[in-house]
C-alpha positions in Angstrom: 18.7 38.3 -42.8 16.1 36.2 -41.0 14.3 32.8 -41.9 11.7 35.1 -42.5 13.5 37.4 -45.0 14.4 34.2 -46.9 11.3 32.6 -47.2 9.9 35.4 -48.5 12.5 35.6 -51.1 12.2 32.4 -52.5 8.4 32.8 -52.7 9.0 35.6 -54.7 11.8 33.8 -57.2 9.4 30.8 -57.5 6.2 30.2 -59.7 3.0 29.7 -57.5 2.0 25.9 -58.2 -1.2 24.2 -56.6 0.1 21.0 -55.1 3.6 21.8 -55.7 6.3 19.9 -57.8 7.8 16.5 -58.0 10.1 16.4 -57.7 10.2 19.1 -54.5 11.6 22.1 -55.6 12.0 24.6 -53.0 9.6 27.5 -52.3 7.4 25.8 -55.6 4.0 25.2 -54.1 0.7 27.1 -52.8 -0.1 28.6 -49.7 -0.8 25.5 -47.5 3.0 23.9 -48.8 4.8 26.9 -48.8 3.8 27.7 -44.7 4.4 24.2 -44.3 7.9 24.3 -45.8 8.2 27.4 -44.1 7.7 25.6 -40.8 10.2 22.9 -41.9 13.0 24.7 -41.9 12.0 25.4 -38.4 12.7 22.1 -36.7 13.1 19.6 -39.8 9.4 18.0 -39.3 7.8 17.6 -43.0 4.0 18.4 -42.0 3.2 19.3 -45.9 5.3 17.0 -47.7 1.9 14.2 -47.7 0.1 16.8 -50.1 2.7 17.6 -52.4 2.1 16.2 -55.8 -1.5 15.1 -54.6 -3.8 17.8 -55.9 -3.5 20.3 -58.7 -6.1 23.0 -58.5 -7.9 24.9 -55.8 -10.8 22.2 -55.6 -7.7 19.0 -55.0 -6.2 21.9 -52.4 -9.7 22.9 -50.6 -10.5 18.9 -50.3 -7.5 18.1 -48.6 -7.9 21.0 -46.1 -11.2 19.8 -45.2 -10.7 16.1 -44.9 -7.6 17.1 -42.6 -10.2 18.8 -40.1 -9.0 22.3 -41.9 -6.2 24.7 -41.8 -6.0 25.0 -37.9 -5.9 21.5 -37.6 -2.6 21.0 -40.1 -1.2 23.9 -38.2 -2.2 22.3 -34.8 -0.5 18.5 -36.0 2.9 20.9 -36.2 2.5 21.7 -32.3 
């Protein structure tokens, strides 16, 4: 199985969560953490871990977003 194939497996065991839990529980976040994890386990660099635990709702998750210059942008900061 792939890094893929696991990802998606935990997403699927763990609850959605906007902003994620603290403490960090693996695969427990929204879309913007969980690609971010994702890309963690890549090559160990913690891009999401600054917006865990910082927002709790779509509005908290949307602001963030924007203020980083969007989603492109927090991809971009990964290389």
């Amino acid at each position: 199985m792939d890094r893929v194939d696991q990802t998606l497996r935990l997403w699927r065991t763990v609850p959605f969560r906007w902003g994620g839990s603290v403490p960090h529980v693996p695969g427990s976040g929204d879309c913007l953490l969980s690609v971010g994890e994702y890309m963690t386990g890549v090559d160990g660099l913690d891009v999401a871990g600054g917006f865990r635990g910082t927002y709790s709702d779509e509005a908290g998750a949307v602001a963030h977003v924007e203020a980083s210059g969007g989603a492109m942008a927090l991809i971009d900061r990964h290389g």
